[in-house]
Backbone as CSV, one residue per row, in Angstrom:
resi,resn,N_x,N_y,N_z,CA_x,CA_y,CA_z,C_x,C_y,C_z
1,UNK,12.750,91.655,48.600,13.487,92.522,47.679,14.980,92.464,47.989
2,UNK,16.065,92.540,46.824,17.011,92.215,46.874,17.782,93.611,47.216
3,UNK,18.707,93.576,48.137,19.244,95.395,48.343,20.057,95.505,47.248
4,UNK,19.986,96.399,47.140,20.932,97.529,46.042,23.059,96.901,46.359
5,UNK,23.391,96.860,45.217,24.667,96.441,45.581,25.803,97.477,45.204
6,UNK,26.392,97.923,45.619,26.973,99.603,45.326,28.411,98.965,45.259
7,UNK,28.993,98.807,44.207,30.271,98.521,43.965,31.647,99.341,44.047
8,UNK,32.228,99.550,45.403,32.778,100.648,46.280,34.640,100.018,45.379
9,UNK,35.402,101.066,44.973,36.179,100.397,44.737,37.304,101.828,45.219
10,UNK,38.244,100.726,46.067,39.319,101.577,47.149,40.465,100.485,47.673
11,UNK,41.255,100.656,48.277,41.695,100.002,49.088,40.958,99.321,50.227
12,UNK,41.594,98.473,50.976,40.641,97.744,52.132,41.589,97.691,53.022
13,UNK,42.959,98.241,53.015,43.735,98.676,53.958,43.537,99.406,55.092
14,UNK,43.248,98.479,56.374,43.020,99.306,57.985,43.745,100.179,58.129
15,UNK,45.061,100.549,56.983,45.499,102.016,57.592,45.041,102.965,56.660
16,UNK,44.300,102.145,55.539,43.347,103.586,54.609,43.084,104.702,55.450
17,UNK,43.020,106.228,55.057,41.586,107.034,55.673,40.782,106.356,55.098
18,UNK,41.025,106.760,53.366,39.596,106.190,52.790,38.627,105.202,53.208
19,UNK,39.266,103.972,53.130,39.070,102.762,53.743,38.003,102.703,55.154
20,UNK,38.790,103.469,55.835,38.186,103.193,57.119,36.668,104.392,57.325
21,UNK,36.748,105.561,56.351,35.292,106.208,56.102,34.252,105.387,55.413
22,UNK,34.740,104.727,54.080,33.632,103.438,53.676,33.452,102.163,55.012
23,UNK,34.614,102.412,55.612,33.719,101.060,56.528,32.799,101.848,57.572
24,UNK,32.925,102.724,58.100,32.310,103.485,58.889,30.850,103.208,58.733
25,UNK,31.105,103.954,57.033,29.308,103.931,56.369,28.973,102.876,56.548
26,UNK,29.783,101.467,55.956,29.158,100.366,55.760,28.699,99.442,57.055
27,UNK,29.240,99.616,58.333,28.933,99.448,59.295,27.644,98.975,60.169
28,UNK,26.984,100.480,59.925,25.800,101.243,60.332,24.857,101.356,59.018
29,UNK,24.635,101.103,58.443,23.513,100.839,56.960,22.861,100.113,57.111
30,UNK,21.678,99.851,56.629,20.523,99.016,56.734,21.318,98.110,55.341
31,UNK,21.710,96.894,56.039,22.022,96.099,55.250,21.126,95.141,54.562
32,UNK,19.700,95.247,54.592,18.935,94.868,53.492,18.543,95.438,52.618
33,UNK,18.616,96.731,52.724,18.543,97.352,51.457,19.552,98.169,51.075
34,UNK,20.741,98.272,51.352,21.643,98.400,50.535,23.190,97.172,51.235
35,UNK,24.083,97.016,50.192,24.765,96.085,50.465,26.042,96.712,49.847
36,UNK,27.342,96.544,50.124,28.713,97.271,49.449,29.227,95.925,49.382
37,UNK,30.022,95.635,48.155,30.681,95.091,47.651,32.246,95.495,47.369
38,UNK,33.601,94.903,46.985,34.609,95.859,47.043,35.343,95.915,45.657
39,UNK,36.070,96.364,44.835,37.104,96.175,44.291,38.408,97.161,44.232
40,UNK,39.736,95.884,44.434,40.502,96.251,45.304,41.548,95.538,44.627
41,UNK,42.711,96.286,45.115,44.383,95.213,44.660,45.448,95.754,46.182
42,UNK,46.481,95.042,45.838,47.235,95.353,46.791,46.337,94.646,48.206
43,UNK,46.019,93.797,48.138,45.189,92.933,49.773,46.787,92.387,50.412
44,UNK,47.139,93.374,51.480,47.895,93.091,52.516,47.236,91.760,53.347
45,UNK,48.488,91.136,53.858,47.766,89.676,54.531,48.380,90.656,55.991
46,UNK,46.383,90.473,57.121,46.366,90.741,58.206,46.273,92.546,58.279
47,UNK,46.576,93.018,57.053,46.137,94.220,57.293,45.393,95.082,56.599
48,UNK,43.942,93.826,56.567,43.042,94.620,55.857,41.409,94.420,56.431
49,UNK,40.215,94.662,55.612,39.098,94.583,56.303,38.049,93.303,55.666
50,UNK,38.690,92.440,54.937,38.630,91.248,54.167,37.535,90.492,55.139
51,UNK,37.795,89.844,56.211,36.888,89.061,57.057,35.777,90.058,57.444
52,UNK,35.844,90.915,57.946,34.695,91.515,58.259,33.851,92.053,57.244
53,UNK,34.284,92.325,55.919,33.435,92.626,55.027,32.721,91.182,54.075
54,UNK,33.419,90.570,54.098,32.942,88.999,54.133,31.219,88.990,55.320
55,UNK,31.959,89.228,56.561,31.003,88.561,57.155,29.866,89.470,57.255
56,UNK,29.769,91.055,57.034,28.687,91.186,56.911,27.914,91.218,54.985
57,UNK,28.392,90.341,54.480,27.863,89.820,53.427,28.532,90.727,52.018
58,UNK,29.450,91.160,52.025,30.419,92.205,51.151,31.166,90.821,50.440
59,UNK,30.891,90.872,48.797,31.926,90.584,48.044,33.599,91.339,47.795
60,UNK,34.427,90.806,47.956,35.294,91.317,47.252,35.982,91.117,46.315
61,UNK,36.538,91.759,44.842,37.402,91.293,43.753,38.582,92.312,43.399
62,UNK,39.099,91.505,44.043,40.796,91.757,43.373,41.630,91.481,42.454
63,UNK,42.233,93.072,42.380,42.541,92.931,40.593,43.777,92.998,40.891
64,UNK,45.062,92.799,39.454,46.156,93.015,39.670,46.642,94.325,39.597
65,UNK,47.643,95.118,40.429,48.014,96.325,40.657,48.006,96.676,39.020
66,UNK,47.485,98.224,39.409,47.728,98.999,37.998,48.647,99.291,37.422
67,UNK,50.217,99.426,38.364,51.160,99.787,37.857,52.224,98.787,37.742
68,UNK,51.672,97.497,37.959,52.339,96.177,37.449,51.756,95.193,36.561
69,UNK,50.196,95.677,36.239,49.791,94.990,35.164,48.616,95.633,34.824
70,UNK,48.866,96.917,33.941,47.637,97.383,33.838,46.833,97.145,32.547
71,UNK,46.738,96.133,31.606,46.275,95.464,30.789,45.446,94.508,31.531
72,UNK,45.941,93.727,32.511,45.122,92.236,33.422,44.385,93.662,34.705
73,UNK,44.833,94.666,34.911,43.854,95.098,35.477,42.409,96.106,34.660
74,UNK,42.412,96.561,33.519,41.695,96.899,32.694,40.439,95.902,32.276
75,UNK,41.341,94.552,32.032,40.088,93.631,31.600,39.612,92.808,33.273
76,UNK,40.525,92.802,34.408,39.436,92.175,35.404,38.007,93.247,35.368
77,UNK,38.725,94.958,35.976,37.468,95.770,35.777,36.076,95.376,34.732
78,UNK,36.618,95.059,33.365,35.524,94.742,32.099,34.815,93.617,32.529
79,UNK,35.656,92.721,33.355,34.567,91.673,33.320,33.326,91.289,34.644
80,UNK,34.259,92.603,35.647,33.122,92.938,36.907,32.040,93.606,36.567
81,UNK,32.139,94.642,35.490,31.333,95.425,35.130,30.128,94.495,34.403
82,UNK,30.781,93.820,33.510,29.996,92.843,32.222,29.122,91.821,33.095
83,UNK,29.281,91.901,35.174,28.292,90.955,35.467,27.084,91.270,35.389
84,UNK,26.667,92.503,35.435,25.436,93.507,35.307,24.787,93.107,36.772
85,UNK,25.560,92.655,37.709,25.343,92.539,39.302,25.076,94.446,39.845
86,UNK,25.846,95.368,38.899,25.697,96.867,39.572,24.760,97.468,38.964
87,UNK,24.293,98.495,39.910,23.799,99.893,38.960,24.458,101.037,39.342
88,UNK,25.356,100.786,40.601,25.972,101.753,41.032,27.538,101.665,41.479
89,UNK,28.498,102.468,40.703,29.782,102.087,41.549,29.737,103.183,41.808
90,UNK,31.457,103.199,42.668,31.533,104.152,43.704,33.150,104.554,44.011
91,UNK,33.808,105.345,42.994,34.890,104.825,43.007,35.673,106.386,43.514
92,UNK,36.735,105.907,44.371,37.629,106.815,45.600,38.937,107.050,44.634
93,UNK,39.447,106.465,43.700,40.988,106.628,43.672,41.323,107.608,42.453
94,UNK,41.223,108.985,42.925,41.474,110.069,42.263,41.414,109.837,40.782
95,UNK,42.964,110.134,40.246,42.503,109.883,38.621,42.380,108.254,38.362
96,UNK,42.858,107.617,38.857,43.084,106.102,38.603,41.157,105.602,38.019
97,UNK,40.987,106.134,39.280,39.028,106.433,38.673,38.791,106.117,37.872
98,UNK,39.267,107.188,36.866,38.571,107.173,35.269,38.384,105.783,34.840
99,UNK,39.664,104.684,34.898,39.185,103.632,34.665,38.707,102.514,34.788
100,UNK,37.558,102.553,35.945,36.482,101.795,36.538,35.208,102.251,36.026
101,UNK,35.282,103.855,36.208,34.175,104.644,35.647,33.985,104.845,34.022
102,UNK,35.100,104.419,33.341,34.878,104.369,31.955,34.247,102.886,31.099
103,UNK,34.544,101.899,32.091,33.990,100.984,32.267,32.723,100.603,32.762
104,UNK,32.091,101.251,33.424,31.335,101.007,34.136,29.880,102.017,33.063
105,UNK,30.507,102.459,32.509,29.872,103.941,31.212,29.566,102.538,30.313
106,UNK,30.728,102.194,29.548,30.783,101.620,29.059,29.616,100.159,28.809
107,UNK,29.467,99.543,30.358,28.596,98.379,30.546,27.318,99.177,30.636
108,UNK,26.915,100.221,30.517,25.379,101.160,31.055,25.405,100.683,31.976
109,UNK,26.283,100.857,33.417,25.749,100.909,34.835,25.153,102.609,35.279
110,UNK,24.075,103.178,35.608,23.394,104.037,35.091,23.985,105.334,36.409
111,UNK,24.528,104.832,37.635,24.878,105.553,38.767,26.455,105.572,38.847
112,UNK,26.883,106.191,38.903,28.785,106.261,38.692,29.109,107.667,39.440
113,UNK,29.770,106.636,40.648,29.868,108.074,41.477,31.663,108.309,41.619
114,UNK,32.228,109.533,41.267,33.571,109.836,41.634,33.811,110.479,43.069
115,UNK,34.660,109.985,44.086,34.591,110.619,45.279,35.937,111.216,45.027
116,UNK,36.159,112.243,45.707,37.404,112.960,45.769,37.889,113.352,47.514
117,UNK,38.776,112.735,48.001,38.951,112.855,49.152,40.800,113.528,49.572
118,UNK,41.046,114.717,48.375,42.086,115.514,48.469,41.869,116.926,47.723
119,UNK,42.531,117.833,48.201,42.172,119.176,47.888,43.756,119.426,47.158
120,UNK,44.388,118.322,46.644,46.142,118.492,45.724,46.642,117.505,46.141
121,UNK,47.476,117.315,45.108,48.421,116.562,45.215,49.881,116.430,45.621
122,UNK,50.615,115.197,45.406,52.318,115.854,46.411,53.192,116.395,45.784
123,UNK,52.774,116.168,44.270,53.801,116.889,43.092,53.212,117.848,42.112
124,UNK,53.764,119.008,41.866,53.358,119.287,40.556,52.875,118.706,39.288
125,UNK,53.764,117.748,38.726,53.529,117.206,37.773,52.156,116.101,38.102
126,UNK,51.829,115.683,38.840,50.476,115.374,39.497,49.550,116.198,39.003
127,UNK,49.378,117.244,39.660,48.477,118.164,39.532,48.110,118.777,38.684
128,UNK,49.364,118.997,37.761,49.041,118.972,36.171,47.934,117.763,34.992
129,UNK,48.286,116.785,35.903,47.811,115.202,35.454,46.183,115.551,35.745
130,UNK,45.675,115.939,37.283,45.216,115.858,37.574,43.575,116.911,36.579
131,UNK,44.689,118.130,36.167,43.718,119.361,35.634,43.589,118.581,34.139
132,UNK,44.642,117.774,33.457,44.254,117.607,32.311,43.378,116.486,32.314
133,UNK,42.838,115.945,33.103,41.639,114.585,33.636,40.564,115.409,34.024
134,UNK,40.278,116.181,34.348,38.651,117.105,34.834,37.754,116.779,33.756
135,UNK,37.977,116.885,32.659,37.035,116.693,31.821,36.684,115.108,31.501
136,UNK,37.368,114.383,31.729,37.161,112.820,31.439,36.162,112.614,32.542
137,UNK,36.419,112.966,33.692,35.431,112.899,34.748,33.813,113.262,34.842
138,UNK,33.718,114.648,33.828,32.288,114.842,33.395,32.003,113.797,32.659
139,UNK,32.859,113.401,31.755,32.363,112.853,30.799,31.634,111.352,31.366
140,UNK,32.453,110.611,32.217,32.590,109.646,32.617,31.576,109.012,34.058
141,UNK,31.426,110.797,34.755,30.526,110.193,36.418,29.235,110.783,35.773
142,UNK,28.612,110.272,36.569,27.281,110.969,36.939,27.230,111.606,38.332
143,UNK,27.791,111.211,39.096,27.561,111.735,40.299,29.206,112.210,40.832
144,UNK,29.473,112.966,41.948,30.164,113.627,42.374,30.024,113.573,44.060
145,UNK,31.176,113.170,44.585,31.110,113.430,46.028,32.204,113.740,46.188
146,UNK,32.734,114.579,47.082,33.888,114.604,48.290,34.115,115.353,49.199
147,UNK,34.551,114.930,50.264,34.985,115.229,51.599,35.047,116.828,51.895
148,UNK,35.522,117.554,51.152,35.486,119.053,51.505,34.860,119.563,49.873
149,UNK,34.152,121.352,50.002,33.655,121.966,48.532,35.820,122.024,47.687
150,UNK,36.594,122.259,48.342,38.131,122.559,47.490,38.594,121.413,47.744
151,UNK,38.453,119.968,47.467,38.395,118.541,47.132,37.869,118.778,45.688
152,UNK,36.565,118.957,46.137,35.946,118.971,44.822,36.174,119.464,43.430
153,UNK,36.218,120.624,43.826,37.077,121.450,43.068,38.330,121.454,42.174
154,UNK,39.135,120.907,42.907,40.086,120.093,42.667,40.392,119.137,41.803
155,UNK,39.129,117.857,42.485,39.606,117.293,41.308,38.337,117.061,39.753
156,UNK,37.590,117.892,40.217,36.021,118.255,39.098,36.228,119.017,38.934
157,UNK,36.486,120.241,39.519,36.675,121.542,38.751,35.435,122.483,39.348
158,UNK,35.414,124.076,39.386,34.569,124.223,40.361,33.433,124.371,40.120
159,UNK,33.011,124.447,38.387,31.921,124.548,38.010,30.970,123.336,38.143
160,UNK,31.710,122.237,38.638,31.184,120.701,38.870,29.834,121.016,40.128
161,UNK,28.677,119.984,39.871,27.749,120.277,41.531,27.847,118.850,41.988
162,UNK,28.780,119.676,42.952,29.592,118.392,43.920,28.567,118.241,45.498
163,UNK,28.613,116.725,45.645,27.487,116.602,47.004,29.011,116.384,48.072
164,UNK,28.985,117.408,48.755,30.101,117.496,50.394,29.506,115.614,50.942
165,UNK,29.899,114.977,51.173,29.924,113.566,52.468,31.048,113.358,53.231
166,UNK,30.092,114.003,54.343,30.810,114.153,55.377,31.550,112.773,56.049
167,UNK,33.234,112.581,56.436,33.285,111.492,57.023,32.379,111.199,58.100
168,UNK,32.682,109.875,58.081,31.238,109.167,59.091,32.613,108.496,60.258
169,UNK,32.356,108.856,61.510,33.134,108.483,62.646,32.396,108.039,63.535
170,UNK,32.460,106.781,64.177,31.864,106.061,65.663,32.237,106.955,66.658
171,UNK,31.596,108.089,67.197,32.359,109.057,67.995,32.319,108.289,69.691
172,UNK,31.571,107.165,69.700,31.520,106.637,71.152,32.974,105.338,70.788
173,UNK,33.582,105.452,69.900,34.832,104.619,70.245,35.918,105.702,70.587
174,UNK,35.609,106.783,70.738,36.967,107.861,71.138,36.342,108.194,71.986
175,UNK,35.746,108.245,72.776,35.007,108.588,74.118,36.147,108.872,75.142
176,UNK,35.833,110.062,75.868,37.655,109.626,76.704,37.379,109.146,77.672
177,UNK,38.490,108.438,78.447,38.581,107.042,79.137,39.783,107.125,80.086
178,UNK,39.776,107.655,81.456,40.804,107.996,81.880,42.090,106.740,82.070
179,UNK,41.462,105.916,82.665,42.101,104.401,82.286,42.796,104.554,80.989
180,UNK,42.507,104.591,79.799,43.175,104.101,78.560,44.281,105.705,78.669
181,UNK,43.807,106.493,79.117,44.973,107.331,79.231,45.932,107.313,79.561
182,UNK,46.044,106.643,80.947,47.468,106.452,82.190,47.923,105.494,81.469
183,UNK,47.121,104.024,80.628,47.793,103.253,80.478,48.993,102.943,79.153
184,UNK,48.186,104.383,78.020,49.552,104.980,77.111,49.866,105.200,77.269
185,UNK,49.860,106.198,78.441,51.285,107.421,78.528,52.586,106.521,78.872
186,UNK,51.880,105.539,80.028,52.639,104.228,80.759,53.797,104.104,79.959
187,UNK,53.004,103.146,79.031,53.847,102.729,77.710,54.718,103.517,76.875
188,UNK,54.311,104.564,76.561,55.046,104.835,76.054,56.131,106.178,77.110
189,UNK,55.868,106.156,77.769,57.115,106.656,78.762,56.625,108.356,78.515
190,UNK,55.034,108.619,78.996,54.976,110.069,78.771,54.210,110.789,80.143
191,UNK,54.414,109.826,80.987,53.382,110.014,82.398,53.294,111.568,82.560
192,UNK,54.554,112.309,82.708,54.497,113.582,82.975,55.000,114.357,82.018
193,UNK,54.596,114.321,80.467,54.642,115.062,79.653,53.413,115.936,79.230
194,UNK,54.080,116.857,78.276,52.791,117.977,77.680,52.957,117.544,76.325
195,UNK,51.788,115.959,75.969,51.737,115.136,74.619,51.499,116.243,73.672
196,UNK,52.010,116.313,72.516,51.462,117.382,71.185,51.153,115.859,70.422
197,UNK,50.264,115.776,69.705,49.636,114.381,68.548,49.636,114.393,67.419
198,UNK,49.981,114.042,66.484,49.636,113.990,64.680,49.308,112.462,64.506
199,UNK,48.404,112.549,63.576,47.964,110.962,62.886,47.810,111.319,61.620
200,UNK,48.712,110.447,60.574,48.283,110.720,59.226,49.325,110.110,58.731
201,UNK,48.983,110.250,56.937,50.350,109.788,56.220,51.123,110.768,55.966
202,UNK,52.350,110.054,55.929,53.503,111.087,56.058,54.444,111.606,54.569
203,UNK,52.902,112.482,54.371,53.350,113.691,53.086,53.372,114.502,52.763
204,UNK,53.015,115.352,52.078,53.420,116.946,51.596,51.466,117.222,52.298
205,UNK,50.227,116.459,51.672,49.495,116.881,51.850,49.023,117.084,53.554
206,UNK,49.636,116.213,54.359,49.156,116.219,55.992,50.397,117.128,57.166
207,UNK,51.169,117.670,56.126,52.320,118.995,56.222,53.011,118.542,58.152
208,UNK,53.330,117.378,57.895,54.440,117.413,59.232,55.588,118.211,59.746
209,UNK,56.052,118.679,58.587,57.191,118.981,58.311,56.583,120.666,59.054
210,UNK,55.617,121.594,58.955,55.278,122.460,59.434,54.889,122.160,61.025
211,UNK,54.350,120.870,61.198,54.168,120.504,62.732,55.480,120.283,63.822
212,UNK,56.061,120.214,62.720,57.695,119.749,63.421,58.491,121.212,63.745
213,UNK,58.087,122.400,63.235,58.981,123.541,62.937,57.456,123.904,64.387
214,UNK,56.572,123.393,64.095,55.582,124.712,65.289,56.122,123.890,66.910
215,UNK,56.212,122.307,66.462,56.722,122.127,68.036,58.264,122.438,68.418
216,UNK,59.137,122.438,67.877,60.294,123.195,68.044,60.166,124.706,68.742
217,UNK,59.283,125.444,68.172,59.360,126.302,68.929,58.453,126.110,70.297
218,UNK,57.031,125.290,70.368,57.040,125.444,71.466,57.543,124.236,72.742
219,UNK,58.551,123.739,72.568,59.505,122.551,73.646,60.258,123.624,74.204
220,UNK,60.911,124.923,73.477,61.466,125.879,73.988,60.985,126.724,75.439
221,UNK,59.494,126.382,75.031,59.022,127.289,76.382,58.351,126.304,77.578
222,UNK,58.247,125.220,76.987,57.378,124.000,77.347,58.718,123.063,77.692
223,UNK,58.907,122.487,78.611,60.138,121.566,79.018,60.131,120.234,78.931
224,UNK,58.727,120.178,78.849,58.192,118.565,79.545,56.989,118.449,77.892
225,UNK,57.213,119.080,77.241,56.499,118.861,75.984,57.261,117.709,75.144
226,UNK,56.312,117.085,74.605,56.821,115.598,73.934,55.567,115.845,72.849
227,UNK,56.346,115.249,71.001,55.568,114.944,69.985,55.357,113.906,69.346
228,UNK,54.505,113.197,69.534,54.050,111.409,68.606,53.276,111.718,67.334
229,UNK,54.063,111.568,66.557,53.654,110.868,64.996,53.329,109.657,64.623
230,UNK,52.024,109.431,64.584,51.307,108.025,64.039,51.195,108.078,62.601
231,UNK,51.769,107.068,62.009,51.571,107.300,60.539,52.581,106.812,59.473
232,UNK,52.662,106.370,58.548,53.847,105.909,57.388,53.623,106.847,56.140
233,UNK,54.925,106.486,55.845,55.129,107.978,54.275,56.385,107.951,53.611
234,UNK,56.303,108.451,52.447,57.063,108.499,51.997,57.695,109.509,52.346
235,UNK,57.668,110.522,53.429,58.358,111.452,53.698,58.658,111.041,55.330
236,UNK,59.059,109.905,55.353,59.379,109.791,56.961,60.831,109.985,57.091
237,UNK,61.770,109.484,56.584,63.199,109.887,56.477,63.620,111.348,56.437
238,UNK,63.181,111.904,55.343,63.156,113.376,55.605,62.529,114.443,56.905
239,UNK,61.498,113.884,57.326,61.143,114.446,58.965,61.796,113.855,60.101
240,UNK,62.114,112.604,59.877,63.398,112.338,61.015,64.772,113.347,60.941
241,UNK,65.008,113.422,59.401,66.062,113.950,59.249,66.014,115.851,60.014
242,UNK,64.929,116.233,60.254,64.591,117.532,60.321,64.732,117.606,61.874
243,UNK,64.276,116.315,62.704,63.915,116.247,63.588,65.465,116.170,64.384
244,UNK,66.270,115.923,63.732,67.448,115.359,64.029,68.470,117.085,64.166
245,UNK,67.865,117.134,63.024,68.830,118.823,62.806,68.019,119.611,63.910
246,UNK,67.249,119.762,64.417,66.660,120.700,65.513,67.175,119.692,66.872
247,UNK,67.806,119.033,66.999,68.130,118.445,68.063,67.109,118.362,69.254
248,UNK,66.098,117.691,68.611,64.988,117.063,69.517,64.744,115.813,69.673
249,UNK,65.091,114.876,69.258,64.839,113.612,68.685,64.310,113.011,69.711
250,UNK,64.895,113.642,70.763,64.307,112.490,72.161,63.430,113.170,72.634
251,UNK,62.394,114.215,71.896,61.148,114.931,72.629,60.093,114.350,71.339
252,UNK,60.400,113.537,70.561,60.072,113.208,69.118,59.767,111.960,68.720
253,UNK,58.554,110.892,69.169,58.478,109.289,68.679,57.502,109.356,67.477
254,UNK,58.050,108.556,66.559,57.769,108.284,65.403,57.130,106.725,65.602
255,UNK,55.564,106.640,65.407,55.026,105.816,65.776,54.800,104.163,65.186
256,UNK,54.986,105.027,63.593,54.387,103.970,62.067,53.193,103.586,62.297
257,UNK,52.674,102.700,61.663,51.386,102.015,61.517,50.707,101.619,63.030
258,UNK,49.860,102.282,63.039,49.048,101.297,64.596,47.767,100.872,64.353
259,UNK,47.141,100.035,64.431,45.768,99.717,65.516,45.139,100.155,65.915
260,UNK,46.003,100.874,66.879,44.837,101.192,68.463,45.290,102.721,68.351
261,UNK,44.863,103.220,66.913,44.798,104.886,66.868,43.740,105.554,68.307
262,UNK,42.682,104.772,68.391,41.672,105.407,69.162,42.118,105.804,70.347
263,UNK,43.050,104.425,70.922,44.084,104.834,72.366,44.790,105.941,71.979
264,UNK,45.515,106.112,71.362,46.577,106.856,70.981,45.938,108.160,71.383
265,UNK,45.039,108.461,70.842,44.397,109.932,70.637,44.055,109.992,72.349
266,UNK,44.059,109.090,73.150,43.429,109.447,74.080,44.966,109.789,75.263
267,UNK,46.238,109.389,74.661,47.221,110.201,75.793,47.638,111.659,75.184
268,UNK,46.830,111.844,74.411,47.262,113.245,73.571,46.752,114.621,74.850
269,UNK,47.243,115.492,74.673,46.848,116.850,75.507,46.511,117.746,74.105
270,UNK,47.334,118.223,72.999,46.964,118.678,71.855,47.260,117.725,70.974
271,UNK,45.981,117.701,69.931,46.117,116.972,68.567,46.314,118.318,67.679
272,UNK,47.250,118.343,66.333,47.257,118.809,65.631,47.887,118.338,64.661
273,UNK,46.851,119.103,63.237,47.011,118.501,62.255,47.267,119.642,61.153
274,UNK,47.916,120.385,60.632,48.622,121.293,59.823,48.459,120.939,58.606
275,UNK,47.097,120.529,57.805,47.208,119.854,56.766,47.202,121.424,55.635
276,UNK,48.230,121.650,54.123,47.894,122.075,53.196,46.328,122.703,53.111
C-alpha cells in the first residue's frame, strides 16, 4: 500500500518556526504510511531543508514568489493540484492560504487543512485583512489546526472547531550538557555573566522591544547580567536603536541567524520570551 501523501505547503527555511515544527513531525512518522511532500518559493541556497527532505523521500515544488509573480504563482499551484497525486494539503501561510486551498477545493482534493500559527498580526491594516478573510477560510478548509485555541481564533474566528497541534520538539537535542555550556559562554565572552536569552523573529509579535525595557531594569541590580538576541527582523534597527538610548549596548549581543540555536539555549541562565 502506497502512504498517504499530505501536500505541506510553507517555507523550508531552517530559520522557519514553522518550518522546523513540520520537520519535527516529519522526522518521526511512520514513513510508509504517510509521506509529506512540499510546496514552497523563496528556496534560499544552503539555508534550507531541501536535501534532507529529498532524502527521506519528500517531493518538493517551487513556485514563483507571490508578490513578484502572482499570476505564474496561481497557475504553478493549479497545476500541482490538477496532479490528483493529493487528498490532503496542508497549508501554514496565514491568509496567503486561501490560495492553495481554493485550489485545492477547486481540484476535489477532499482534506484541506488551514494551520494558523499566530494569535495577530504586526499591523493593523493586516488584521483588518485578516478579519475580512475568516469567511473565505470556512468556505475553503475543511479542517482547522493551530498552535494555540487565540491562533485560532484569530485567524477562523472563534466560532470555528479548531484541533490545538501541539509543536512537536526533539526534547533529547536540548538536553543540558555542561560541556556545550562552558564552551558558549567561551565564545562568546560570557564565562562570568548572569545570561538573560531571547530566540525569535524580530517583531511586534515576539515583543523584544518589552524584553529590552525588562532587562534594563534588571542590569541595574544585576552587574554581571548580559542579554543575547538570536533572531532577524524587520525590527532589528529599531531595538538596537533602543538599546543604544538605554546605554547598554555592551551588556546587549545581537546574534542574527544561527544553527546551533540548541547550543545557544544551553549558555542561557534565563530564557525569556515576552511574546504579545
Amino acid at each position: 500500500m502506497k502512504p498517504y501523501r499530505v501536500l505541506q505547503i510553507t517555507s523550508i527555511n531552517i530559520y522557519s518556526g514553522v518550518a522546523s515544527v513540520v520537520m519535527n513531525l516529519y522526522r518521526y512518522m511512520d514513513k510508509s504510511k504517510v509521506q509529506f511532500d512540499f510546496m514552497t518559493w523563496n528556496i534560499e541556497p544552503g539555508n534550507n531543508y531541501q536535501s534532507e527532505i529529498e532524502e527521506m523521500g519528500g517531493r518538493i515544488y517551487e513556485l514563483p514568489y507571490y508578490k513578484d509573480n502572482l499570476s505564474g504563482f496561481c497557475k504553478r499551484i493549479d497545476q500541482i493540484m490538477k496532479s490528483g497525486d493529493y487528498q490532503i494539503v496542508h497549508a501554514h501561510e496565514s491568509v496567503i492560504s486561501l490560495l492553495p486551498l481554493y485550489y485545492a477545493r477547486k481540484r476535489h482534493i477532499p482534506y484541506r487543512i488551514a494551520h494558523s500559527h499566530n494569535p495577530t498580526m504586526e499591523t493593523t491594516i493586516k488584521n483588518k485583512i485578516v478579519a475580512l478573510c475568516r469567511p473565505l477560510f470556512k468556505k475553503y478548509a475543511t479542517n482547522y489546526f493551530a498552535c494555540s485555541v487565540e491562533s485560532g481564533d484569530f485567524l477562523f474566528g472563534v466560532k470555528v472547531d479548531t484541533h490545538v497541534l501541539n509543536n512537536a520538539i526533539d526534547t533529547k537535542k536540548f538536553s543540558y550538557h555542561w560541556e556545550i555550556r562552558e564552551k558558549i559562554r567561551k565564545q562568546l565572552g560570557l564565562e562570568d555573566s548572569f545570561v538573560v536569552g531571547n530566540v525569535g523573529r524580530l517583531c511586534l509579535q515576539k515583543n523584544q522591544s518589552f524584553l529590552i525595557d525588562i532587562f534594563y531594569e534588571l542590569q541595574k541590580e544585576k552587574y554581571n547580567a548580559k542579554l543575547i538576541i538570536v533572531g532577524e527582523g524587520e525590527l532589528r534597527e529599531e531595538l538596537e536603536g533602543k538599546v543604544n538610548r538605554y546605554n547598554i549596548a555592551d551588556k546587549v549581543l545581537f546574534l542574527g541567524l544561527r544553527k546551533d540555536i540548541d547550543e545557544l539555549y544551553q549558555a542561557m541562565d534565563v530564557f525569556i520570551l515576552p511574546s504579545v
